[in-house]
Structure formats: C-alpha cells, structure tokens
VEXDREN-976489 format. One record per residue (C-alpha): residue in three letters; x, y, z; residue number from 1. Coordinates in steps of 0.1 Angstrom, whole numbers, plus 5000, padded with zeros to 4 digits. Layout:
// VEXDREN-976489
+--------+------+------+------+-----+
: residu :    x :    y :    z : num :
+--------+------+------+------+-----+
:    ALA :    X :    Y :    Z : NUM :
...
+--------+------+------+------+-----+
This chain:
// VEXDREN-976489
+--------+------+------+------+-----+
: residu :    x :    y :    z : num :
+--------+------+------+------+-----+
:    UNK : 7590 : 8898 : 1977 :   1 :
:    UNK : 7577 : 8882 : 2014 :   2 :
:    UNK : 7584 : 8900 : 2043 :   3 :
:    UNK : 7596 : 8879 : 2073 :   4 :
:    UNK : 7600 : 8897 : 2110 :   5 :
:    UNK : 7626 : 8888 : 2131 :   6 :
:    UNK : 7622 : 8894 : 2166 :   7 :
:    UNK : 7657 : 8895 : 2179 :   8 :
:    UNK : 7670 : 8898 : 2149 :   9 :
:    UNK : 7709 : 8917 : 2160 :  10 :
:    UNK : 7707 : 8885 : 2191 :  11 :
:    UNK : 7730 : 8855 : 2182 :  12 :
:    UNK : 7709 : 8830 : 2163 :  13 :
:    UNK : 7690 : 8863 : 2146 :  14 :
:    UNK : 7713 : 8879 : 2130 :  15 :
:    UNK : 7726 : 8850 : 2117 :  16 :
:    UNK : 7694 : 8840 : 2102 :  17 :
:    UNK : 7686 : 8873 : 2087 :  18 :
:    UNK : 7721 : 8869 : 2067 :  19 :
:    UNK : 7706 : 8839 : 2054 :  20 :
:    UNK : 7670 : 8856 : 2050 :  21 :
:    UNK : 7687 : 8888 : 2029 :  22 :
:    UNK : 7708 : 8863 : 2008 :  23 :
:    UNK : 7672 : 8845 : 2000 :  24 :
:    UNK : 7661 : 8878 : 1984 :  25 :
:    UNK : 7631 : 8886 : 2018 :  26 :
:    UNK : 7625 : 8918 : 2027 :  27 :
:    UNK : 7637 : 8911 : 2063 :  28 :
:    UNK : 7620 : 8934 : 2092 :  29 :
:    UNK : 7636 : 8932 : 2128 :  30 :
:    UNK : 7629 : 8938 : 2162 :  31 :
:    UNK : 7651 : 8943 : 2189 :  32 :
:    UNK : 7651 : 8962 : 2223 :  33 :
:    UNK : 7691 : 8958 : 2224 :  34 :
:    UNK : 7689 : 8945 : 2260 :  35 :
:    UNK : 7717 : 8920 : 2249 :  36 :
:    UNK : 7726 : 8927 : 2215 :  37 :
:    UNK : 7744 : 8956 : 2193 :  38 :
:    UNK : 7729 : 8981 : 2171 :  39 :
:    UNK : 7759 : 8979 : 2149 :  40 :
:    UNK : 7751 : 8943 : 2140 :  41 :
:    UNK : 7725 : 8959 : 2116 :  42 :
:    UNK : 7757 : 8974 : 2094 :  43 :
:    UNK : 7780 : 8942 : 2100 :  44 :
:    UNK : 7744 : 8921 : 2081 :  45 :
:    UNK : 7748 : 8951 : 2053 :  46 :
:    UNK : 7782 : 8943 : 2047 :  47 :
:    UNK : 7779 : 8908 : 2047 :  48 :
:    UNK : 7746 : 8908 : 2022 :  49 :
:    UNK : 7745 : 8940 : 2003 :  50 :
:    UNK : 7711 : 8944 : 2019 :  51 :
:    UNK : 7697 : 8962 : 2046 :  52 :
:    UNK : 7671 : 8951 : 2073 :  53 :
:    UNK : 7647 : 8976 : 2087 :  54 :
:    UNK : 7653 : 8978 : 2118 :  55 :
:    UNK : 7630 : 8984 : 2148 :  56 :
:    UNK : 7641 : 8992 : 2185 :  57 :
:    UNK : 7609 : 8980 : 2205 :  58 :
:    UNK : 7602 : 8958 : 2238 :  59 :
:    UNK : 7579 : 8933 : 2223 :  60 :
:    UNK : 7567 : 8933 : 2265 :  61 :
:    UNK : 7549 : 8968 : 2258 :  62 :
:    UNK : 7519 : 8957 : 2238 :  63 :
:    UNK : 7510 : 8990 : 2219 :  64 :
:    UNK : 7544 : 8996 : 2205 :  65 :
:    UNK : 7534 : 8957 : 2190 :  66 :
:    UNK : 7505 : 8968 : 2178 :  67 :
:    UNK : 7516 : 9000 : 2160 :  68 :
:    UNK : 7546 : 8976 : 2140 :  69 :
:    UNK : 7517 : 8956 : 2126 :  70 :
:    UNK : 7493 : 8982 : 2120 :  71 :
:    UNK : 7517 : 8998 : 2099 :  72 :
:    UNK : 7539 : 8965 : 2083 :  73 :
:    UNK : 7528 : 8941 : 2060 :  74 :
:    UNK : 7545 : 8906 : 2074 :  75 :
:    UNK : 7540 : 8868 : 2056 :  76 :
:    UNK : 7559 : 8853 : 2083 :  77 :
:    UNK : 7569 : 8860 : 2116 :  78 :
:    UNK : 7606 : 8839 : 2134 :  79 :
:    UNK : 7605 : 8847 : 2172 :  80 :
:    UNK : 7637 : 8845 : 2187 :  81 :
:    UNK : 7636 : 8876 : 2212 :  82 :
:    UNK : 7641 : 8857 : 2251 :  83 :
:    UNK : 7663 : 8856 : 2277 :  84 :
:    UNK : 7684 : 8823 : 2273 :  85 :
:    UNK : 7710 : 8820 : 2306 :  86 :
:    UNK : 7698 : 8790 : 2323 :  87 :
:    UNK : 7723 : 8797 : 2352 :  88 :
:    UNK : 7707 : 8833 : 2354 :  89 :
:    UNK : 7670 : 8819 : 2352 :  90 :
:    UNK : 7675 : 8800 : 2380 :  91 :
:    UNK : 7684 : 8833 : 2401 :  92 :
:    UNK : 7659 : 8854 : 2386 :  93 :
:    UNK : 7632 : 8836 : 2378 :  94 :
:    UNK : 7606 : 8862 : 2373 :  95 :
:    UNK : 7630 : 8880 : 2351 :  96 :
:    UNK : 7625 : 8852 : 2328 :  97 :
:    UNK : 7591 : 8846 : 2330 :  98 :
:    UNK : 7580 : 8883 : 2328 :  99 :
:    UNK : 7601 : 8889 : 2296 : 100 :
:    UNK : 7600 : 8855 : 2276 : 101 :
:    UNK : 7563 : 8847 : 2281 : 102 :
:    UNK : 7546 : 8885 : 2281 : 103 :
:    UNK : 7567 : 8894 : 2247 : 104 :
:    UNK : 7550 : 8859 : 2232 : 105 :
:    UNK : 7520 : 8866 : 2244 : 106 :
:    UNK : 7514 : 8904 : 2229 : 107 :
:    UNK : 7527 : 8889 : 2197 : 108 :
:    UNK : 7503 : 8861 : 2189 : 109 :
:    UNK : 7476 : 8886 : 2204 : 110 :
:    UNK : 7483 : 8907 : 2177 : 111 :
:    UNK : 7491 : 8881 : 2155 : 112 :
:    UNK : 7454 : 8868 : 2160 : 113 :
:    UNK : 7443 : 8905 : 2157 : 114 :
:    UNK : 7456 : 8913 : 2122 : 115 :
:    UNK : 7446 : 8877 : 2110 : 116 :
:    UNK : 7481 : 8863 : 2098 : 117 :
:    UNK : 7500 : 8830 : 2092 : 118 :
:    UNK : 7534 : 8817 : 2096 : 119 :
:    UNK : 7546 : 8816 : 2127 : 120 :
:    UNK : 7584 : 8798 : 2139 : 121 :
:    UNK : 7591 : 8800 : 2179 : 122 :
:    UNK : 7627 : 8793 : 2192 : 123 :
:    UNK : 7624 : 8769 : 2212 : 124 :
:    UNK : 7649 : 8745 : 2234 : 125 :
:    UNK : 7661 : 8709 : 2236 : 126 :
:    UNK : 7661 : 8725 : 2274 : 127 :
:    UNK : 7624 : 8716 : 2271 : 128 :
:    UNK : 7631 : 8675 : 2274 : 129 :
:    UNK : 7648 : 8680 : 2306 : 130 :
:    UNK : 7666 : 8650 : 2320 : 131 :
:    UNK : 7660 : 8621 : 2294 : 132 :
:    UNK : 7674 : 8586 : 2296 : 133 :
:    UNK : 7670 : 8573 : 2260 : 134 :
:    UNK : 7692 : 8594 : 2235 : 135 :
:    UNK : 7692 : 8606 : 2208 : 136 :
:    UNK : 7662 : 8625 : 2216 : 137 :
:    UNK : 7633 : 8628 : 2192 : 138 :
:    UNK : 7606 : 8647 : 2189 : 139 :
:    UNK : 7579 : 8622 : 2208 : 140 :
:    UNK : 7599 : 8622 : 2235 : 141 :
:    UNK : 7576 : 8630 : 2269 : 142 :
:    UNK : 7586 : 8661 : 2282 : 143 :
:    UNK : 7604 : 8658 : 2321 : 144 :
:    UNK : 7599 : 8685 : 2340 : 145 :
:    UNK : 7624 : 8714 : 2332 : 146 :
:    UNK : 7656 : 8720 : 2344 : 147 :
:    UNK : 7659 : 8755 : 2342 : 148 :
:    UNK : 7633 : 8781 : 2344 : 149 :
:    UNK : 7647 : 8793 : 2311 : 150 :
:    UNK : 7634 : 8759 : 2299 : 151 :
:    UNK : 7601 : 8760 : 2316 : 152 :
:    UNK : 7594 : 8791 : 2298 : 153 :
:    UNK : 7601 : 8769 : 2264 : 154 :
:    UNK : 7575 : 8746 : 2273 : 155 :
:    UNK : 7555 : 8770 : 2286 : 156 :
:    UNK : 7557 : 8792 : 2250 : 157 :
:    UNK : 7555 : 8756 : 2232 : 158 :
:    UNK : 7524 : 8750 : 2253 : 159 :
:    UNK : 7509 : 8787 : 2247 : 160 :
:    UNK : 7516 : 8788 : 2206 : 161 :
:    UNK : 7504 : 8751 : 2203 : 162 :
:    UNK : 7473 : 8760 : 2218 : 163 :
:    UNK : 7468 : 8791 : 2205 : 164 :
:    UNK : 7474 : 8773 : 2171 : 165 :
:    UNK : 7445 : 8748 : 2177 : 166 :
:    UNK : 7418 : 8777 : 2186 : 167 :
:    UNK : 7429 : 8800 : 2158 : 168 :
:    UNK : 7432 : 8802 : 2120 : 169 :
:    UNK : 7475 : 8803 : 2111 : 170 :
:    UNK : 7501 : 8777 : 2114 : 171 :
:    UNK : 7529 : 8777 : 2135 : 172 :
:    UNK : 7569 : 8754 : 2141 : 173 :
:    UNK : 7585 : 8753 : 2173 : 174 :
:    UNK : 7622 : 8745 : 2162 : 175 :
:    UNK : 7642 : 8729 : 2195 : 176 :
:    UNK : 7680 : 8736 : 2188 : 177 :
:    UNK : 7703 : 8722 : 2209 : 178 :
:    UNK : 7738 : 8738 : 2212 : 179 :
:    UNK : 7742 : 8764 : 2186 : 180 :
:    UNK : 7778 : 8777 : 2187 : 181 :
:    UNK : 7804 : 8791 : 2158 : 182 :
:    UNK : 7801 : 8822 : 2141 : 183 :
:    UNK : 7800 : 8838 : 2104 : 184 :
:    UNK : 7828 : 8829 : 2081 : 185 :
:    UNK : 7830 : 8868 : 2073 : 186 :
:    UNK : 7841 : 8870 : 2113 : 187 :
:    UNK : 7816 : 8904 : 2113 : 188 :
:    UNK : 7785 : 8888 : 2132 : 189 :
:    UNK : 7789 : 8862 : 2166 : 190 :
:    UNK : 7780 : 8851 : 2195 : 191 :
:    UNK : 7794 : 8883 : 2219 : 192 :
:    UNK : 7767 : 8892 : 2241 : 193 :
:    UNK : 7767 : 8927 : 2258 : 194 :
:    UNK : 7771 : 8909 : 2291 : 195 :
:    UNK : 7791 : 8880 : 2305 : 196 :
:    UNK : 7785 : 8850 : 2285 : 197 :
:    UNK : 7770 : 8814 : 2300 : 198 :
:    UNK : 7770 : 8794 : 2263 : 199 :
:    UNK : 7800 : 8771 : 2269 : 200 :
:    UNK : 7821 : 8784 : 2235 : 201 :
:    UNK : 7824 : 8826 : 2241 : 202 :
:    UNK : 7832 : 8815 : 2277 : 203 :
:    UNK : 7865 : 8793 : 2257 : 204 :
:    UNK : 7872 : 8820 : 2232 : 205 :
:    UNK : 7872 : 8848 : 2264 : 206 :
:    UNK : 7899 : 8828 : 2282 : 207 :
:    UNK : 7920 : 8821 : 2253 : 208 :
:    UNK : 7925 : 8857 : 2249 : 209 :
:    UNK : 7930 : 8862 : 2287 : 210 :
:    UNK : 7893 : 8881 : 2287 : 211 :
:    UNK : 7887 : 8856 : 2317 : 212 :
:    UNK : 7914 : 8838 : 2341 : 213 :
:    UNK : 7901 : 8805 : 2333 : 214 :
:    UNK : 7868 : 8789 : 2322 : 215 :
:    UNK : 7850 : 8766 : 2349 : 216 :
:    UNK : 7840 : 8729 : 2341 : 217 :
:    UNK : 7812 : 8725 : 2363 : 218 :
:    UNK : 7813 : 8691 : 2375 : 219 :
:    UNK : 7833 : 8659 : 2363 : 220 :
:    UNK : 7815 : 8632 : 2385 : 221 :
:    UNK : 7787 : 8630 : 2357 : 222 :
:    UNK : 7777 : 8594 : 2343 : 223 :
:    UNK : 7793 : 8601 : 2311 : 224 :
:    UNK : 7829 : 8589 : 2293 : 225 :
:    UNK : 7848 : 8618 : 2312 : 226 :
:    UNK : 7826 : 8626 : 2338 : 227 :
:    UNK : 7813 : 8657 : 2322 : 228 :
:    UNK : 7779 : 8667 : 2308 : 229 :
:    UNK : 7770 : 8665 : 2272 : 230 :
:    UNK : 7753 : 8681 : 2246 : 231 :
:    UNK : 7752 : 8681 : 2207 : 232 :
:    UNK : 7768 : 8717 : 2193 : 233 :
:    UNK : 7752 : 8726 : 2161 : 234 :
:    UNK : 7770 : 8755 : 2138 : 235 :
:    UNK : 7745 : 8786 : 2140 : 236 :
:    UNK : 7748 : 8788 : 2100 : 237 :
:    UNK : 7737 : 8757 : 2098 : 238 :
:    UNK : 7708 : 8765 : 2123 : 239 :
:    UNK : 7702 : 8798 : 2103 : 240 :
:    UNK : 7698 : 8778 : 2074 : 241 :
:    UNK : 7670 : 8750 : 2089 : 242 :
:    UNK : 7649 : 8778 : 2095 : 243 :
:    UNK : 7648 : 8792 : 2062 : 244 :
:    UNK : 7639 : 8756 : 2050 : 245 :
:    UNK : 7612 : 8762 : 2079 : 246 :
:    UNK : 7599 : 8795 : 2064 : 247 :
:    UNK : 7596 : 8778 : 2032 : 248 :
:    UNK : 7577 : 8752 : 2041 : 249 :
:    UNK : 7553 : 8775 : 2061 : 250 :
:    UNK : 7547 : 8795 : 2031 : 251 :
:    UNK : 7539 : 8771 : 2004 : 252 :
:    UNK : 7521 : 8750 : 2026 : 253 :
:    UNK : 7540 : 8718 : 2026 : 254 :
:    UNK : 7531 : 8719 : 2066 : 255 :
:    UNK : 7512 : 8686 : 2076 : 256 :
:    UNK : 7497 : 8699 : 2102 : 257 :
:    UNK : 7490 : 8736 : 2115 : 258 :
:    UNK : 7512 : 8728 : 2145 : 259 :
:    UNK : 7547 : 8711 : 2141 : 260 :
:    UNK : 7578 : 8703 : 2161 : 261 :
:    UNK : 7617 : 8696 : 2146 : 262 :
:    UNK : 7652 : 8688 : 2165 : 263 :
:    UNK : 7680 : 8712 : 2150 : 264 :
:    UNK : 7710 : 8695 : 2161 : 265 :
:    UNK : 7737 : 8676 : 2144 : 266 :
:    UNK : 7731 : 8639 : 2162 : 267 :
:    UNK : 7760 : 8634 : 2178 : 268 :
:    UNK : 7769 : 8641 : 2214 : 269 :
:    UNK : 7801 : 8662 : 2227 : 270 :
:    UNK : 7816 : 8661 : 2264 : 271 :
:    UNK : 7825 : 8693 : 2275 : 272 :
:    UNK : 7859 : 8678 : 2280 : 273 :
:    UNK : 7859 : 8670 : 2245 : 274 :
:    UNK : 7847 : 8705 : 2229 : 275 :
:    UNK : 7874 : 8723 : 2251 : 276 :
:    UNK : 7902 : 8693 : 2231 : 277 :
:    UNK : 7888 : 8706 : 2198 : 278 :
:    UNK : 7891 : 8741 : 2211 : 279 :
:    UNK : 7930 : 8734 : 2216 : 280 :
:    UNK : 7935 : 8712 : 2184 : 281 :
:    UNK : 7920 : 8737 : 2161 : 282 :
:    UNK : 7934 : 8770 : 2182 : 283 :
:    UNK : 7969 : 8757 : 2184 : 284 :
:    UNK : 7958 : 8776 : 2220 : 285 :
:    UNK : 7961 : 8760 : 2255 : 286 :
:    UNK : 7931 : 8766 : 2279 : 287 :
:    UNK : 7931 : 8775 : 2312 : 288 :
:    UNK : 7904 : 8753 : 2327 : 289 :
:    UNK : 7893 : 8745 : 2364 : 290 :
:    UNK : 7865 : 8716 : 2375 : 291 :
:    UNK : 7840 : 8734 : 2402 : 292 :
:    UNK : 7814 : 8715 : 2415 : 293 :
:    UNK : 7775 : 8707 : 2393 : 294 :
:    UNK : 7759 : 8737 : 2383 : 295 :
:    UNK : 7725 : 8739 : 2395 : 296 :
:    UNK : 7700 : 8737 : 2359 : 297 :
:    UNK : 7723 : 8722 : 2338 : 298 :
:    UNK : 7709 : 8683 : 2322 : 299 :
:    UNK : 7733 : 8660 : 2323 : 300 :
:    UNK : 7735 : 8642 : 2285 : 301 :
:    UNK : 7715 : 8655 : 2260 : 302 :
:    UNK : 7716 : 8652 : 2220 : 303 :
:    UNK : 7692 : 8647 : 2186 : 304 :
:    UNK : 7672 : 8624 : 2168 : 305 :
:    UNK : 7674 : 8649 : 2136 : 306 :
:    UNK : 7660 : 8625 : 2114 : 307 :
:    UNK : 7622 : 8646 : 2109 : 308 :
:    UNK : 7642 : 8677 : 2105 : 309 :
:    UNK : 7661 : 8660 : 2077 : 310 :
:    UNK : 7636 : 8640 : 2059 : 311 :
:    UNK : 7608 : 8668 : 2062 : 312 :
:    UNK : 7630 : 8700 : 2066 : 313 :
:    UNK : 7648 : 8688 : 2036 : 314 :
:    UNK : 7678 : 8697 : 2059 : 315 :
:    UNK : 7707 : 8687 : 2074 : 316 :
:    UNK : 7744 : 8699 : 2100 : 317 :
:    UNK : 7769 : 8703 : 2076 : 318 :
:    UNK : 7797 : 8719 : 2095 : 319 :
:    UNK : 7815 : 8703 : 2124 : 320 :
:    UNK : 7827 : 8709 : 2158 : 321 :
:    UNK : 7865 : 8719 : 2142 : 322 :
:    UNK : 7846 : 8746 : 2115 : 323 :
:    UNK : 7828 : 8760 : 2151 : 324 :
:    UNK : 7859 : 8762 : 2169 : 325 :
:    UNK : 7874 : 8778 : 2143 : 326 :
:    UNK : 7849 : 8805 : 2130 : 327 :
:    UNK : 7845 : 8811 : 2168 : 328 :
:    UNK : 7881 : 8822 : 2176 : 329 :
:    UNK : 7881 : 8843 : 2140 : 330 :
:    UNK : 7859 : 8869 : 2158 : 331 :
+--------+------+------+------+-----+
C-alpha cells in the first residue's frame, strides 16, 4: 500500500482529495495546523470512506516538527496543498502570505531533498498567468506579472520546486486549478472556511441563508458580455480526482519529464453574473446582490486550455456549474 501525505489535507481541495485517495485504497497521511480548517473533517472523511487518515496537527513553517514527520513516516508521494489562498487578503497582508506559503515549501523540499524521496504535486494557481489576452489559457502561456500577492507566491513556489527539481534527484507537477467550487455529494465535507470566505460560491450560499445581507459584485464595467469578470469553475471532485490521475502518473513513471505543468479547469468561461443565475435556477433561491466598484487583485477574464490535462492526465471536468450549485447549497 503507497503512502501519500497531504499537507492541508482537512482545507477545501484536501480533504476532498483524500476521500478520493482513501477510496483508491492509499494509506493517506495528513498535515494540517487548522489555521483555517476543522479537525472534525477527519471523522466527516471516515464516514464518507470507511477509512481513516492519520492525522497530524503541525505548522509545516517550523522546520523540526517537518523533520521529525519524515524521520519517523515512510511517504511515496507527497500533494502540497497547505497556503493561504484570499487574494483580497494578500493584497493587505502581504507578508502574511509570503512568510507562510513560501517558508512551509521551502522546509518541505528541504527535507524532501534530505530523506532522498520522489513524487512531489504543488497546488498551484491559474492566478499565476495574471492578466492574459488570448483565452483559453494553456500551459505555454508567458507568465504576466501577478495580480495578487497570493499569485506571486504561486510563481514564486512554481519557480522554487521547478528549480529545485532541476538540481535534485525526484520529480515533481505543479497542477494550476482555476475556480474549484461545489462540494461532496454526501454534504459531510465543503468549502466552509473557519473565517469569512472570499471564493465567490460560500459567499452565494452565506447570503442565501441570510448568513450575510447581500454578496458584492465587484465591478460590472469589465470588457466582458455583462460587464463582469470571469473565470472557469471546476467541481472540487472533479479536481480531487485529476490529482489522483497525477499521483499515478508520478508513481509509475509515465512523467516525461521530471518537471511538468497541467490546467485543471473545465474550458469554458462563467461571468460572475452568470454563476449567481445558476445559483438562482438550481436554488429555486433569490440573491441578494449589490455591484461595488473593481476589487483591487482580481484578473479580469480567465479560463483553460485543458487539453494536456486530458490527453496526458487521462482526465477530464465531468460535472457542471448546475451539479456545483447544487452540492454547494446541500451543505
């Protein structure tokens, strides 16, 4: 049985992915300092999969508490989603971001190095194309200068595991999502963050319910059909899923090359306008919305060229933006 780690593994996208993981048959390892998450996520992934992940409350900032995981676990493959993620937050604490996102990577692959060990996935960002004008995206796309911190520290940590990749002896994906949103069809794991949420969905669901007055459309001036921004909104399942397919390919070497980059998105662009409609249609639910003015970070039009992830990945979006909305507001 291969042990995988999952560093944020009771986050969002983790947990998610360690349901899929658990129903693969790995012995699943996570870490977690619970800054944003819920320890009781760890029952919620027992109930869903019969099995249990061993779980590990560490700050992957504080280098010998890395250290002593590794020293005593065996690991095949490491998936590294523990970061910060609020680009309207980066932008007002800036150091914040870089401190935790960049220092937590950089004790890992230290120790990575150290122990001598392969297989390494980073969550990365479609945050790190910044503004493009050709869409869809794909993966030789130059770079613009980010947005956000939050997505400078994706190229930055692109940047840092590529290179560490080329001096070193293990192989490594960097797997740029774009909008993950939904939840599990069981309802027991989501996207419900210990604080308030920025991700454009939990911000929808927590006004439906009257959790929040009304959800702010910031801006509607925007080149785009409706005037507001854009983005491609993937199912998390269905992101959970690609990096299985992403593990597997790791581990029986069908990488063709030691360093590799895929798009996890579904292709197709959604206005925010247009996500909030499917919101209502599926809901049955009117929303209390209001336009404010541009928020400062945010790209204006961004979605993905899938097709490496599909042909290589073997994978490929299943679910749409009406099976989002509606495992969303089962939670």
């Amino acid at each position: 049985m291969k042990s995988i780690l999952v560093t944020g593994g009771t986050g969002y996208i983790g947990s998610h992915t360690v349901v899929e993981l658990l129903n693969k048959n790995y012995k699943v390892h996570i870490i977690d300092n619970l800054s944003n998450s819920r320890i009781e996520v760890v029952d919620a992934i027992k109930k869903i999969t019969g099995a249990e992940p061993i779980f590990h409350q560490i700050d992957l900032c504080e280098k010998a508490d890395v250290k002593n995981f590794f020293a005593g676990n065996s690991i095949d493959a490491v998936i590294h989603f523990a970061a910060y993620k609020a680009v309207g937050e980066s932008v007002h604490r800036p150091l914040l971001y870089y401190r935790n996102n960049l220092v937590s990577l950089i004790n890992l692959l230290e120790v990575f190095e150290e122990y001598k060990l392969d297989n390494f996935i980073f969550s990365s960002s479609c945050s790190v194309y910044g503004e493009q004008t050709k869409m869809p995206i794909d993966e030789s796309a130059s770079l613009a200068k980010a947005e956000s911190p939050y997505g400078n520290t994706k190229q930055i940590g692109e940047q840092i595991l590529h290179d560490t990749i080329l001096a070193g002896h293990f192989s490594g994906i960097a797997l740029r999502y774009f909008n993950p949103a939904g939840a599990h069809e069981s309802a027991l794991i989501g996207e419900y963050p210990l604080h308030a949420p920025n991700n454009l969905v939990p911000v929808i669901t927590q006004t439906a319910i009257g959790k929040r007055e009304s959800l702010t459309v910031f801006g509607n001036d925007y080149d785009t059909p409706d005037g507001t921004c854009i983005r491609d909104f993937i199912h998390v399942v269905d992101l959970a899923k690609a990096h299985i397919a992403a593990v597997e390919r790791l581990l029986n070497k069908k990488n063709k090359s030691s360093y590799e980059i895929f798009n996890l998105g579904t292709g197709t662009g959604k206005t925010v306008l247009q996500v909030i409609q499917a919101f209502e249609k599926t809901s049955g639910t009117n929303l209390n919305y209001v336009i404010g003015p541009r928020r400062p970070g945010d790209v204006v039009r961004v979605w993905a060229d899938t097709k490496l992830a599909n042909n290589e990945l073997g994978w490929k979006a299943e679910l749409t933006l009406e099976d989002i909305m509606r495992t969303a507001w089962s939670l």
